[in-house]
PDB file of N, CA, C and O in Angstrom:
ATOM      1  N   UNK A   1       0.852  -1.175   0.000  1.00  0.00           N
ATOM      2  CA  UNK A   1       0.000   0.000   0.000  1.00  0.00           C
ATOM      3  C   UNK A   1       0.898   1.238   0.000  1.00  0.00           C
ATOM      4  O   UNK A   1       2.046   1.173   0.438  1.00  0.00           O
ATOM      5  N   UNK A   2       0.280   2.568  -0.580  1.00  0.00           N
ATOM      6  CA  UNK A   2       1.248   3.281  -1.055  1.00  0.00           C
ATOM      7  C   UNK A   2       0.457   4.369  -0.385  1.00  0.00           C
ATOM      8  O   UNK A   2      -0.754   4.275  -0.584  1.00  0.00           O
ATOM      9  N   UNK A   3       0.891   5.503   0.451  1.00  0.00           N
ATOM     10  CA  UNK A   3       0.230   6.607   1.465  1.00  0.00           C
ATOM     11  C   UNK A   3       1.220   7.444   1.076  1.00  0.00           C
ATOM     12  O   UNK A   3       2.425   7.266   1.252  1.00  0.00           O
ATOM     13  N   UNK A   4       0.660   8.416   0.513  1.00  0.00           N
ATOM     14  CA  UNK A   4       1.178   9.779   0.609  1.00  0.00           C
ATOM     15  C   UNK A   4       0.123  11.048   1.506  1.00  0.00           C
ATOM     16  O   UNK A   4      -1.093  11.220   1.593  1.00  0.00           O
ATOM     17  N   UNK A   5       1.342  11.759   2.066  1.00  0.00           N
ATOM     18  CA  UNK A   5       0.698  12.618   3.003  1.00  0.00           C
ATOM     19  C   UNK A   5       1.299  14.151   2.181  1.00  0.00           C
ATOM     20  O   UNK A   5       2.492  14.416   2.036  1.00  0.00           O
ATOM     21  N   UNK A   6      -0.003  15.130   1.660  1.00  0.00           N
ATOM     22  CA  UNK A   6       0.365  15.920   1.138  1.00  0.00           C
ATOM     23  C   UNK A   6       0.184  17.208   1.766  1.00  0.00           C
ATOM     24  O   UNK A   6      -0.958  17.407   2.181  1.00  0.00           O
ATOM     25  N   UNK A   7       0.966  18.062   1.927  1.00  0.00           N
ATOM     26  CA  UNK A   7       0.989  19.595   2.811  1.00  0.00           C
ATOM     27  C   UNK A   7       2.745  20.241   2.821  1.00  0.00           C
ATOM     28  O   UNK A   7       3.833  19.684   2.671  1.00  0.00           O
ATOM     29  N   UNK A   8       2.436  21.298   3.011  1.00  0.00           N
ATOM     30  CA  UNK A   8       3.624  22.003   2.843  1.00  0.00           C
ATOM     31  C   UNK A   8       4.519  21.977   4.008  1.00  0.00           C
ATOM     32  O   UNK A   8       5.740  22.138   4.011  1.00  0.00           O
ATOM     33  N   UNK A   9       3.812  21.774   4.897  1.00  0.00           N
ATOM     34  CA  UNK A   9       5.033  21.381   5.928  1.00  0.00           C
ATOM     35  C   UNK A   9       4.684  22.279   7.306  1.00  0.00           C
ATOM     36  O   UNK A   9       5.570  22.732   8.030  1.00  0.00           O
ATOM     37  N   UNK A  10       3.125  22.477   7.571  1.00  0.00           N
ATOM     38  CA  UNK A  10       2.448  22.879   8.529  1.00  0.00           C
ATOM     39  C   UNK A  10       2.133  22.242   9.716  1.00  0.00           C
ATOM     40  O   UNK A  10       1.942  21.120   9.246  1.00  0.00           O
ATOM     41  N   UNK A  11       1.971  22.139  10.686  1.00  0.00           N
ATOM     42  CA  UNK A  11       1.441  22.360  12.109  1.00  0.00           C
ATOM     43  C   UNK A  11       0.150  20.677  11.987  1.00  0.00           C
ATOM     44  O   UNK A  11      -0.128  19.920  12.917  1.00  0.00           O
ATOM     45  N   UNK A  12      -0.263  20.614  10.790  1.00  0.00           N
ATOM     46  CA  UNK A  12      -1.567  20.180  10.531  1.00  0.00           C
ATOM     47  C   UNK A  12      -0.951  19.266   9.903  1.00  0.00           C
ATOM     48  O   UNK A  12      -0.968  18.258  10.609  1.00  0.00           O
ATOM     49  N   UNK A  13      -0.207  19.016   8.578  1.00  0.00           N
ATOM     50  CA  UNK A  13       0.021  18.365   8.004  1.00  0.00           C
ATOM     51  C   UNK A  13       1.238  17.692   8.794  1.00  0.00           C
ATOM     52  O   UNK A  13       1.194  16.501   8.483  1.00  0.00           O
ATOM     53  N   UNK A  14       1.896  17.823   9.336  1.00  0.00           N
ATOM     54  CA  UNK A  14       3.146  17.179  10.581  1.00  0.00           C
ATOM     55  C   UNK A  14       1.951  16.454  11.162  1.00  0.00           C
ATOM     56  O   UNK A  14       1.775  15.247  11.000  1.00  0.00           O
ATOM     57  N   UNK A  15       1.247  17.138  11.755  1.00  0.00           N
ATOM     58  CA  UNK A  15       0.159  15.981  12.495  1.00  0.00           C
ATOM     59  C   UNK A  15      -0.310  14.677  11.924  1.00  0.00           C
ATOM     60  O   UNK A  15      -0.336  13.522  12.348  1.00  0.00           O
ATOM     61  N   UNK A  16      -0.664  15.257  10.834  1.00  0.00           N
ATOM     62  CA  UNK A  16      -1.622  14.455   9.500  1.00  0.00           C
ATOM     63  C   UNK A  16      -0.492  13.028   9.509  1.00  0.00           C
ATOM     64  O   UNK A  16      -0.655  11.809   9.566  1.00  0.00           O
ATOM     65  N   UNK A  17       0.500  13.794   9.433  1.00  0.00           N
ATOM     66  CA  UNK A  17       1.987  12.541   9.319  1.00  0.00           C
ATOM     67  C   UNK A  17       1.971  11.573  10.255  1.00  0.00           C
ATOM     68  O   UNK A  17       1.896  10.374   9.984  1.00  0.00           O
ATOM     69  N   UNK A  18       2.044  12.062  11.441  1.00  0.00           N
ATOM     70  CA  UNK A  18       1.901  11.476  12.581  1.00  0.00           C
ATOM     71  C   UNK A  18       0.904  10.423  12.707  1.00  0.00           C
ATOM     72  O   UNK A  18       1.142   9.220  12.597  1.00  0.00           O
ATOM     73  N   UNK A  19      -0.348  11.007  12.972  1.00  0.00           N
ATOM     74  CA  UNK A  19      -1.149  10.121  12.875  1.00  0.00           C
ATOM     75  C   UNK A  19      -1.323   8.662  12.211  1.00  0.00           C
ATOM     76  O   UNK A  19      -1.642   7.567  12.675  1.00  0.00           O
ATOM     77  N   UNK A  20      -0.906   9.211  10.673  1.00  0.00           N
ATOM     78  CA  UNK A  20      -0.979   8.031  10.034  1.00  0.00           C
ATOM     79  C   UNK A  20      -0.040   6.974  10.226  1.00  0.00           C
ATOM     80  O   UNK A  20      -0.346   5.796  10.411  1.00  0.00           O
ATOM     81  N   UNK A  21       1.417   7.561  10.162  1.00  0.00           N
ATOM     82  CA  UNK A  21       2.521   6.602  10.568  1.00  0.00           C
ATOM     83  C   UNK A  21       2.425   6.021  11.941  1.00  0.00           C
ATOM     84  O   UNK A  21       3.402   5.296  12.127  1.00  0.00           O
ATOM     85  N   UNK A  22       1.538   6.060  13.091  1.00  0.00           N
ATOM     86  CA  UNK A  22       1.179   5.518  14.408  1.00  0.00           C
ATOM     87  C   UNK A  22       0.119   4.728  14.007  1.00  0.00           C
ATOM     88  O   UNK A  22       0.192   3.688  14.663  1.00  0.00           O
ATOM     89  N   UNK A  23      -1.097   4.690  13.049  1.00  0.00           N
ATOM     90  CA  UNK A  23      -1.946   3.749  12.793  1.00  0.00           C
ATOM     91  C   UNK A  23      -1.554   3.144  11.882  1.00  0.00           C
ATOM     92  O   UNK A  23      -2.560   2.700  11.327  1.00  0.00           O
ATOM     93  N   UNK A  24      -0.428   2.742  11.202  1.00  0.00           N
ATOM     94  CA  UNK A  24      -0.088   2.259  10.313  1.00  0.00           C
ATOM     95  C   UNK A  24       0.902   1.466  11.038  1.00  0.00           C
ATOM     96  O   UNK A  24       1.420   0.703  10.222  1.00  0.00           O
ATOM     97  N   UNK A  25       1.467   1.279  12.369  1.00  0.00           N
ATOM     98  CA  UNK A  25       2.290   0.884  12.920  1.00  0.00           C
ATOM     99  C   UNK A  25       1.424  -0.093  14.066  1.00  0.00           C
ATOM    100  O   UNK A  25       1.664  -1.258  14.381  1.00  0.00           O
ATOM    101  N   UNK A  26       0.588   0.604  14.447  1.00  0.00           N
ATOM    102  CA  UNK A  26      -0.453  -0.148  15.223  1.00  0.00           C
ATOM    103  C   UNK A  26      -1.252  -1.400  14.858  1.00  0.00           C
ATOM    104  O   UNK A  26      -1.554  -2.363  15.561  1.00  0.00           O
ATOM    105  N   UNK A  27      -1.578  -1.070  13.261  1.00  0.00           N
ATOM    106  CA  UNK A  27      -2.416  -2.333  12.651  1.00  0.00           C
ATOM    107  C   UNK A  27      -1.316  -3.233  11.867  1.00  0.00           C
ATOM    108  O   UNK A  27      -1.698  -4.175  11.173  1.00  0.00           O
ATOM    109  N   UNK A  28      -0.145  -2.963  11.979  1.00  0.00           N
ATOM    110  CA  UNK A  28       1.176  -3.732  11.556  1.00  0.00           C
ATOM    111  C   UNK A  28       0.461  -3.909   9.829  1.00  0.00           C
ATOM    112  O   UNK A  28       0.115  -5.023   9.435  1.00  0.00           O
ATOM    113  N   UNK A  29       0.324  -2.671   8.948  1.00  0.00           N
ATOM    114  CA  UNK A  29       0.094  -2.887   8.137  1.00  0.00           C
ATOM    115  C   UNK A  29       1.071  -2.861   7.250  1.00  0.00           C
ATOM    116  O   UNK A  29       2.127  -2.782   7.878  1.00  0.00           O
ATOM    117  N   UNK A  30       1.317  -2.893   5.792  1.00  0.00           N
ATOM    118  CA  UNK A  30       2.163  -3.157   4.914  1.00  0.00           C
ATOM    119  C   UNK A  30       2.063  -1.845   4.158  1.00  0.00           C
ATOM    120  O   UNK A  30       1.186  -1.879   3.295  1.00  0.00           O
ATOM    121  N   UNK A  31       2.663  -0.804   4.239  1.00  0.00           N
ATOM    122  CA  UNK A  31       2.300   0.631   3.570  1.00  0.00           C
ATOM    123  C   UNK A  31       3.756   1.312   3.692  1.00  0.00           C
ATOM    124  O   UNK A  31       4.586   1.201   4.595  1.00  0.00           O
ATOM    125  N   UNK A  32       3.800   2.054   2.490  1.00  0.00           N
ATOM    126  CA  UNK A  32       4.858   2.829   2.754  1.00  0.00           C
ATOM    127  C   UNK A  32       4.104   4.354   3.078  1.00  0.00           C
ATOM    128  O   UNK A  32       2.974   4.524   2.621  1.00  0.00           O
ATOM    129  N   UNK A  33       4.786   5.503   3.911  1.00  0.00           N
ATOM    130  CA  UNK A  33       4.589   6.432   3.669  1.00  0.00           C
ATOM    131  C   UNK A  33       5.359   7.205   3.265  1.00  0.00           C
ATOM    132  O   UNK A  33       6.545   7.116   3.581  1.00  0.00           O
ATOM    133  N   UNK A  34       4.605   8.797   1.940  1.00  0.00           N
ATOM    134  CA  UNK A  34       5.750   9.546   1.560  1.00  0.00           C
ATOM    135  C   UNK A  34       4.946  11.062   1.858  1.00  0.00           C
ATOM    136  O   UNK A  34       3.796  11.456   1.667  1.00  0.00           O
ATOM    137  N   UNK A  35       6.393  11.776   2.519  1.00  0.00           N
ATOM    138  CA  UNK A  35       5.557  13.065   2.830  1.00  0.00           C
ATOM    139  C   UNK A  35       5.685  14.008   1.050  1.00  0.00           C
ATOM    140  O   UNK A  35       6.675  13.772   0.358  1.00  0.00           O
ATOM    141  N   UNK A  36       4.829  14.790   0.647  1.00  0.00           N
ATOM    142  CA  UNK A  36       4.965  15.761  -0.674  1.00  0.00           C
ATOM    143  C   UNK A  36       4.774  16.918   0.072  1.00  0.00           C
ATOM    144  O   UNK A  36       3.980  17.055   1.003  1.00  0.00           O
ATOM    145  N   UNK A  37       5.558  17.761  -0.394  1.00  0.00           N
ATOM    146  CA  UNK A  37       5.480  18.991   0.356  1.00  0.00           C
ATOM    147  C   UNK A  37       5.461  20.151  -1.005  1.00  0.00           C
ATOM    148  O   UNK A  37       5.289  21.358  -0.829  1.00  0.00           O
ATOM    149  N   UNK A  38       5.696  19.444  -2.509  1.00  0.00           N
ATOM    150  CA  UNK A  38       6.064  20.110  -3.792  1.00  0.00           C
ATOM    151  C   UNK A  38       4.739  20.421  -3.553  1.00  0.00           C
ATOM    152  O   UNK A  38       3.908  19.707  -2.992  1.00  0.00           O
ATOM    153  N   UNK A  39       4.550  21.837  -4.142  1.00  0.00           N
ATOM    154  CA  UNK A  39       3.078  22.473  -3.960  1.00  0.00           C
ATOM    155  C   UNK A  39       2.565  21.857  -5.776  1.00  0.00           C
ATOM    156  O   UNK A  39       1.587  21.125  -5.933  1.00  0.00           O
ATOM    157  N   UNK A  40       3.272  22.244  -6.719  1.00  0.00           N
ATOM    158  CA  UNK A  40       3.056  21.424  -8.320  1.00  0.00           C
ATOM    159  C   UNK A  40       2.398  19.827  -7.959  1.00  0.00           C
ATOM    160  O   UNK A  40       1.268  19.431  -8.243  1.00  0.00           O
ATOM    161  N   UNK A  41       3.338  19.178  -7.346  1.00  0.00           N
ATOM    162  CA  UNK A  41       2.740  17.872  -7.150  1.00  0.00           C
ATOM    163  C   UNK A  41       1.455  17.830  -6.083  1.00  0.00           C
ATOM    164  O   UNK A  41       0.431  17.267  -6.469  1.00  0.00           O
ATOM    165  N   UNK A  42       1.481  18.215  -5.207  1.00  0.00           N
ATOM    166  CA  UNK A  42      -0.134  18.279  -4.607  1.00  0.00           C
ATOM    167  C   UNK A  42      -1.218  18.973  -5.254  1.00  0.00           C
ATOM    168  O   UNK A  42      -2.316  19.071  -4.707  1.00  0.00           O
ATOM    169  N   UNK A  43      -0.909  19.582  -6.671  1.00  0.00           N
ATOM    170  CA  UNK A  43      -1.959  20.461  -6.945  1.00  0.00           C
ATOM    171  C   UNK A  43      -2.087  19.178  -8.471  1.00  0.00           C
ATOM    172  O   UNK A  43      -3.000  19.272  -9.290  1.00  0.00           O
ATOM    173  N   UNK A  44      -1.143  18.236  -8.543  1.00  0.00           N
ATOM    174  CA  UNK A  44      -1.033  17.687  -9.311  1.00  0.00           C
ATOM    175  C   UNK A  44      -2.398  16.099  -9.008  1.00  0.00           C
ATOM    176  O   UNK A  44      -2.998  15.357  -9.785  1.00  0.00           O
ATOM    177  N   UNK A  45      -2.363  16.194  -7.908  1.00  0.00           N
ATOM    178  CA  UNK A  45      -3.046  15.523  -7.162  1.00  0.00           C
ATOM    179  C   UNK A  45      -4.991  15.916  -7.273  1.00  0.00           C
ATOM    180  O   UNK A  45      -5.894  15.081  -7.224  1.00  0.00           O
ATOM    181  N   UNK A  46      -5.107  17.171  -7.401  1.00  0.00           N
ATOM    182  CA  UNK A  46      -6.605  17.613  -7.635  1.00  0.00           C
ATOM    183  C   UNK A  46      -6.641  17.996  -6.356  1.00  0.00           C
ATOM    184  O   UNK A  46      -7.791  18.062  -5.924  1.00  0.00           O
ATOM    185  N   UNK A  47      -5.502  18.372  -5.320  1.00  0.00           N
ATOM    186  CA  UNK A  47      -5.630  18.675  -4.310  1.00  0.00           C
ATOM    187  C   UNK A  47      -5.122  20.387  -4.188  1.00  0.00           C
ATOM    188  O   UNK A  47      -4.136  20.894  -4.722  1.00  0.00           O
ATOM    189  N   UNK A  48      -6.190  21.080  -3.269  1.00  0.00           N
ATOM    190  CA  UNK A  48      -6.170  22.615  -3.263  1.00  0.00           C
ATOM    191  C   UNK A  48      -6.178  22.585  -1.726  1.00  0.00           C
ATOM    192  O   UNK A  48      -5.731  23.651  -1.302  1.00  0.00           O
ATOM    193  N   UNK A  49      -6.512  21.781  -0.791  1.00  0.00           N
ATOM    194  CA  UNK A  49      -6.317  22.236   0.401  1.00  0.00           C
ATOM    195  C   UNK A  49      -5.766  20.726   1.070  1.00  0.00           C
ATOM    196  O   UNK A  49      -5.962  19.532   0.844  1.00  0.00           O
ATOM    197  N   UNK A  50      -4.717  21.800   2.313  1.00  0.00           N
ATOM    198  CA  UNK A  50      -4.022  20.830   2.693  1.00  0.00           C
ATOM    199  C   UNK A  50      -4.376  20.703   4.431  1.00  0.00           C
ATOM    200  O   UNK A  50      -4.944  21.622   5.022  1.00  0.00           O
ATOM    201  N   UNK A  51      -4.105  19.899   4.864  1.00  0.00           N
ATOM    202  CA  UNK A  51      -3.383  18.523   4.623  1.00  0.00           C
ATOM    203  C   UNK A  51      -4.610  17.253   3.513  1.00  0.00           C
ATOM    204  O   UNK A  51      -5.806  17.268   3.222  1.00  0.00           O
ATOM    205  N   UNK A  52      -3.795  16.605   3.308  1.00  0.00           N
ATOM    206  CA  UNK A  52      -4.313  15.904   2.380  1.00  0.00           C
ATOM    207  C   UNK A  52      -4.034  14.026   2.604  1.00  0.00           C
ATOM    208  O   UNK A  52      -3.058  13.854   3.335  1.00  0.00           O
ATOM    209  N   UNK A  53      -4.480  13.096   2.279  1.00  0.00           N
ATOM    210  CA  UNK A  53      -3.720  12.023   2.155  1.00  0.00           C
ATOM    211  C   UNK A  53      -4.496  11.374   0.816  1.00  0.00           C
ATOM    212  O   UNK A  53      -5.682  11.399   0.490  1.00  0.00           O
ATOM    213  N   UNK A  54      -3.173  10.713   0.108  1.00  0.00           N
ATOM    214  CA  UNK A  54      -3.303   9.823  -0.870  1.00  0.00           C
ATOM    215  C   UNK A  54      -3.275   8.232  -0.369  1.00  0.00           C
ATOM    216  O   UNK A  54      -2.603   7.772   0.554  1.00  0.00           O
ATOM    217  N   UNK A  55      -3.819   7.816  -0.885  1.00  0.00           N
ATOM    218  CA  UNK A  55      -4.360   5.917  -0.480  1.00  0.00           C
ATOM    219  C   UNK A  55      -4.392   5.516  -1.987  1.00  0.00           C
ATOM    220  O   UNK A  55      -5.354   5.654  -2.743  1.00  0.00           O
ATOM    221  N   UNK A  56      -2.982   4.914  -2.335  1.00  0.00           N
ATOM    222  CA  UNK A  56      -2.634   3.976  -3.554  1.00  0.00           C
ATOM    223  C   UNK A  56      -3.860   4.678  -4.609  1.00  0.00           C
ATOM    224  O   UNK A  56      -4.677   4.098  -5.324  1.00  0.00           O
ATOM    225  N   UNK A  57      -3.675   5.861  -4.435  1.00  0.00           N
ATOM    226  CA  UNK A  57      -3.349   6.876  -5.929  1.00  0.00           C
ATOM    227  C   UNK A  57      -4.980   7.986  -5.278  1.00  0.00           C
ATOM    228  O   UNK A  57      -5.233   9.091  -5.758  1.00  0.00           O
ATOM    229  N   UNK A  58      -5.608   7.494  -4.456  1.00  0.00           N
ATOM    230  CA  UNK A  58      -6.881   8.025  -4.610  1.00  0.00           C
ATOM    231  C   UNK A  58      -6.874   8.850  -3.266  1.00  0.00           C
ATOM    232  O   UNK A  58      -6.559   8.551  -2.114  1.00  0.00           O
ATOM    233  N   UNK A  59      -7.441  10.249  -3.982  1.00  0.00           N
ATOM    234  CA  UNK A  59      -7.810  11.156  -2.751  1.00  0.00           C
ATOM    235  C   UNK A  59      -8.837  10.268  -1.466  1.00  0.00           C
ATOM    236  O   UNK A  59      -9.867   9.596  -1.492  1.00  0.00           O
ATOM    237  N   UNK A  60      -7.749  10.786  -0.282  1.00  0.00           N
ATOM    238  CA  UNK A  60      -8.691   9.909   1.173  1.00  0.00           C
ATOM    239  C   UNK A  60      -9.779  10.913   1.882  1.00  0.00           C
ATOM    240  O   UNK A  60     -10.923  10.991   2.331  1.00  0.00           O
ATOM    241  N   UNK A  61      -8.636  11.576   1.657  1.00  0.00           N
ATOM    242  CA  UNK A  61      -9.321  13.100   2.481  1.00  0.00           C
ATOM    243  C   UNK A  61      -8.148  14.407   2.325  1.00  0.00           C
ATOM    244  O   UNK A  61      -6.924  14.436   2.458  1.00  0.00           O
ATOM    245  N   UNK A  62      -9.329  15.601   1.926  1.00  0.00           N
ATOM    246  CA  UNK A  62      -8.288  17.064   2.313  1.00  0.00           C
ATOM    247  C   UNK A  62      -8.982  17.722   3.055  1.00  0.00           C
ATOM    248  O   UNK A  62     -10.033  17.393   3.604  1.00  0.00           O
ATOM    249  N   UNK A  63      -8.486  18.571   3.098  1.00  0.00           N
ATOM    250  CA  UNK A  63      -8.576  19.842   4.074  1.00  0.00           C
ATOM    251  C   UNK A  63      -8.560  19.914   5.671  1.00  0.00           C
ATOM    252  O   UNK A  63      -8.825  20.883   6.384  1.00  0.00           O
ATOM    253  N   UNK A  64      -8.207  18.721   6.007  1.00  0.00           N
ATOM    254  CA  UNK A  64      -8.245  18.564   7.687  1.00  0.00           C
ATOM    255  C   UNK A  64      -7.437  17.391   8.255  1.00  0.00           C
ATOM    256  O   UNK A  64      -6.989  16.750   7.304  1.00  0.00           O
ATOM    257  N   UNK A  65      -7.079  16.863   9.412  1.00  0.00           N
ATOM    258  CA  UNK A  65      -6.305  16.136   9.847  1.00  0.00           C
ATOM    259  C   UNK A  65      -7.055  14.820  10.309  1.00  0.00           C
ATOM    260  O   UNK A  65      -7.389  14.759  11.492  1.00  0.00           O
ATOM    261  N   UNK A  66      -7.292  13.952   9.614  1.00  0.00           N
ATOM    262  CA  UNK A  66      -8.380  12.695   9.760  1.00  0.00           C
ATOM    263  C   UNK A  66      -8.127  12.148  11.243  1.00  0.00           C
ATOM    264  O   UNK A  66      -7.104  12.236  11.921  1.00  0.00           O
ATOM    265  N   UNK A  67      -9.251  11.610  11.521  1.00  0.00           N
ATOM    266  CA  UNK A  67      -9.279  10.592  12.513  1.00  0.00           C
ATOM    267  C   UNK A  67      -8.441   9.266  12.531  1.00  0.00           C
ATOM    268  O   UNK A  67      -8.152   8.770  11.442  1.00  0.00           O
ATOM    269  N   UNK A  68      -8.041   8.672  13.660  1.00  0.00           N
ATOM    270  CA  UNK A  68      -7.347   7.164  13.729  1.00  0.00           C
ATOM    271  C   UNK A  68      -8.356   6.112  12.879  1.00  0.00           C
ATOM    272  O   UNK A  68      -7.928   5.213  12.156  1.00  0.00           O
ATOM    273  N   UNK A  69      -9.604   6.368  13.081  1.00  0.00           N
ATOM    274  CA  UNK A  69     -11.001   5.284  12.997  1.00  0.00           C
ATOM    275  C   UNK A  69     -11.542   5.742  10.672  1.00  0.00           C
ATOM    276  O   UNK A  69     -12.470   5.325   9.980  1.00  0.00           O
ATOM    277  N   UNK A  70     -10.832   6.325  10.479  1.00  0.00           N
ATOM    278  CA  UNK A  70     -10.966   6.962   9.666  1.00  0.00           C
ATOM    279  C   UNK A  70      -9.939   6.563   8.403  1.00  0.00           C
ATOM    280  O   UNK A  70     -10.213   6.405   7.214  1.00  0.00           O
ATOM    281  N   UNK A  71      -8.654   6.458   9.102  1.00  0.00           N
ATOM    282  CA  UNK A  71      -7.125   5.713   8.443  1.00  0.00           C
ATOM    283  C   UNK A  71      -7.538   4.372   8.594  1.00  0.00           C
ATOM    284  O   UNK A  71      -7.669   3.740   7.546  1.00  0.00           O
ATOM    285  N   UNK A  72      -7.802   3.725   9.786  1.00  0.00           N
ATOM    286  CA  UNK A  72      -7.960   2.259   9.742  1.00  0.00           C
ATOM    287  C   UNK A  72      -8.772   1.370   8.745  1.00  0.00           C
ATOM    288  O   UNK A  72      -8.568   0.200   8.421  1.00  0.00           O
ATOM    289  N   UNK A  73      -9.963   2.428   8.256  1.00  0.00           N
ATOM    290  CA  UNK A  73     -10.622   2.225   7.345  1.00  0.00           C
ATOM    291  C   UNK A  73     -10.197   2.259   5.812  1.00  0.00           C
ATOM    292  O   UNK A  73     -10.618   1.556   4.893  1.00  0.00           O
ATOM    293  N   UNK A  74      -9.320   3.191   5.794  1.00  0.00           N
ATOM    294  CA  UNK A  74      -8.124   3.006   4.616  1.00  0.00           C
ATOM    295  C   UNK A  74      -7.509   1.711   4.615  1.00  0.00           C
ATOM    296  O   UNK A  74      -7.351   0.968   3.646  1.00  0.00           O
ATOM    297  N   UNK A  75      -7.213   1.542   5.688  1.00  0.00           N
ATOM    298  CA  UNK A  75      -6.332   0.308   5.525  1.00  0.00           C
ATOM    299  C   UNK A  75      -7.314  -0.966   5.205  1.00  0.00           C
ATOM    300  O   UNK A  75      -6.839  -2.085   5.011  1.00  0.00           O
ATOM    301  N   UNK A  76      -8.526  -0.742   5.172  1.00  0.00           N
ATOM    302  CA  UNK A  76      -8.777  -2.336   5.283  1.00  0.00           C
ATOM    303  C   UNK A  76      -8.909  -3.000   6.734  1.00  0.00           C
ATOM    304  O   UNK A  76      -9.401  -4.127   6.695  1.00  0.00           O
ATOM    305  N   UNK A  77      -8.614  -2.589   7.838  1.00  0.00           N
ATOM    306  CA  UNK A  77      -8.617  -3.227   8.647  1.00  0.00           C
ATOM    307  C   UNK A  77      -9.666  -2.619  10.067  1.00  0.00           C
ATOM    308  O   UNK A  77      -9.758  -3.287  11.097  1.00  0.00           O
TER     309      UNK A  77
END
């Protein structure tokens, strides 16, 4: 599984990071994560507000810092 976490490098999007890399560690899932901070490539994305996360190519969620119960559901698990 392929997670990208997209934001410029804010308060929100550090969080956004966080979060995911702790539920992604918790459900011992198989994912890489990559932070994008290129504003071209997140806009490349169809994404205008950040924080953002990508889930193996598909917008998960923007504009806010998701829930744990919310990622887990990304995962499948």
């Amino acid at each position: 599984m392929d997670i990208k976490v997209l934001g410029p490098g804010c308060a929100k999007c550090e969080k956004t990071e966080k979060i995911v890399k702790d539920v992604i560690a918790d459900a011992g899932a198989d994912a890489t994560v990559e932070k994008v901070t290129d504003m071209m490539q997140i806009a490349a994305y169809g994404v205008f507000s950040t924080p953002a996360v990508i889930v193996d190519g598909e917008v998960k969620c923007s504009g806010k810092v998701p829930k744990k119960d919310e990622i887990r559901s990304w995962l499948g698990k």
